[in-house]
N, C-alpha and C positions, 0 to 999 in steps of 0.2 A: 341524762340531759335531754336529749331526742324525747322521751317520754313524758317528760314534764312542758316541752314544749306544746305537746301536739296535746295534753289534756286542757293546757291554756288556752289552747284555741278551741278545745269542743267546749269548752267553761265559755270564753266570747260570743262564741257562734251561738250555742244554748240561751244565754241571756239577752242577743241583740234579736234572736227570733220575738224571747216573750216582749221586747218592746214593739217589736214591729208589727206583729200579728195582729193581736188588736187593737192599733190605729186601722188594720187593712179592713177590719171587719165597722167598721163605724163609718166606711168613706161611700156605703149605698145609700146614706139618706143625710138630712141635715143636721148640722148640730143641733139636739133637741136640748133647751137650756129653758131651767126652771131659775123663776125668779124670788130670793127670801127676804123676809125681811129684817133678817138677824143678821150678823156680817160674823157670828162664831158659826152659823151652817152653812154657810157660801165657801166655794170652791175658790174663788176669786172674786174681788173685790174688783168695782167696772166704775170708773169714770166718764158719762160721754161729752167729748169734747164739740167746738162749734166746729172745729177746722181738722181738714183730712189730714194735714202734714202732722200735727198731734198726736195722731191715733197709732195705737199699736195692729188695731183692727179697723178695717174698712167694713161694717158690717151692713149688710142686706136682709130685712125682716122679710120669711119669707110663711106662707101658710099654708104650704105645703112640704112635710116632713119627711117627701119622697126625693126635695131637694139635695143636690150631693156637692155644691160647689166651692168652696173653701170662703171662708166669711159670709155662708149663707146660713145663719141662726133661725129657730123655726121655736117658739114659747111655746111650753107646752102647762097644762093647769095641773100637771102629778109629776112631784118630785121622784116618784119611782118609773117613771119614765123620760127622766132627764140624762143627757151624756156628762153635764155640769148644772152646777147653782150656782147662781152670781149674787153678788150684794151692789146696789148703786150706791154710788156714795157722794157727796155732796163736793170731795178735798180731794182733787187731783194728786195730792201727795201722800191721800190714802189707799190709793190704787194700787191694784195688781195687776190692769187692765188699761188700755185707756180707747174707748172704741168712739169713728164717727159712723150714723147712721146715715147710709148712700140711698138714695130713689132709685138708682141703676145695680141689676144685680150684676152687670159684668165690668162695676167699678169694687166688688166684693172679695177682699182679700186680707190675709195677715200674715203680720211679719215679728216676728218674735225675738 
């Protein structure tokens, strides 16, 4: 019994690292997100709303991809150097996403 416990927990621990790990490794620069125009290659599907209470993201465009601040998104033109693809989409109700875009980047946040 003791030994099935203690493998359950090197099984948890094993798989809470591979999730942890690399988000740790993507938080020195900005989200770099490619934009499709197909909504079968998008990662998630992004509505941008007028209003901040809306949004699931408060995001900050930013153009500098050395940015590291949590809803600071930085476009980039190579989908092989993106962290994500988004699709915009016209129907809040087809979203996966629902982001407003802020002028201030220390109004730049999300919340899931």
């Amino acid at each position: 019994m003791e030994e099935l416990l203690k493998r359950t927990l090197l099984n948890f621990l094993i798989r809470l690292s591979l999730l942890v790990l690399p988000l740790l490794s993507f938080s020195a620069q900005a989200a770099q997100i490619y934009i499709t125009d197909y909504a079968s290659d998008a990662d998630a599907k992004v509505y941008v709303t007028q209003y901040q209470s809306d949004a699931n993201c408060i995001v900050y465009e930013t153009a500098y991809k050395s940015d590291n601040d949590p809803g600071v998104w930085f476009f980039t033109k190579y989908k092989s150097d993106a962290r994500a693809t988004i699709f915009y989409t016209k129907y809040k109700s087809d979203a996966s996403l629902i982001v407003y875009f802020t002028k201030y980047k220390s109004d730049a946040r999300c919340r899931y």
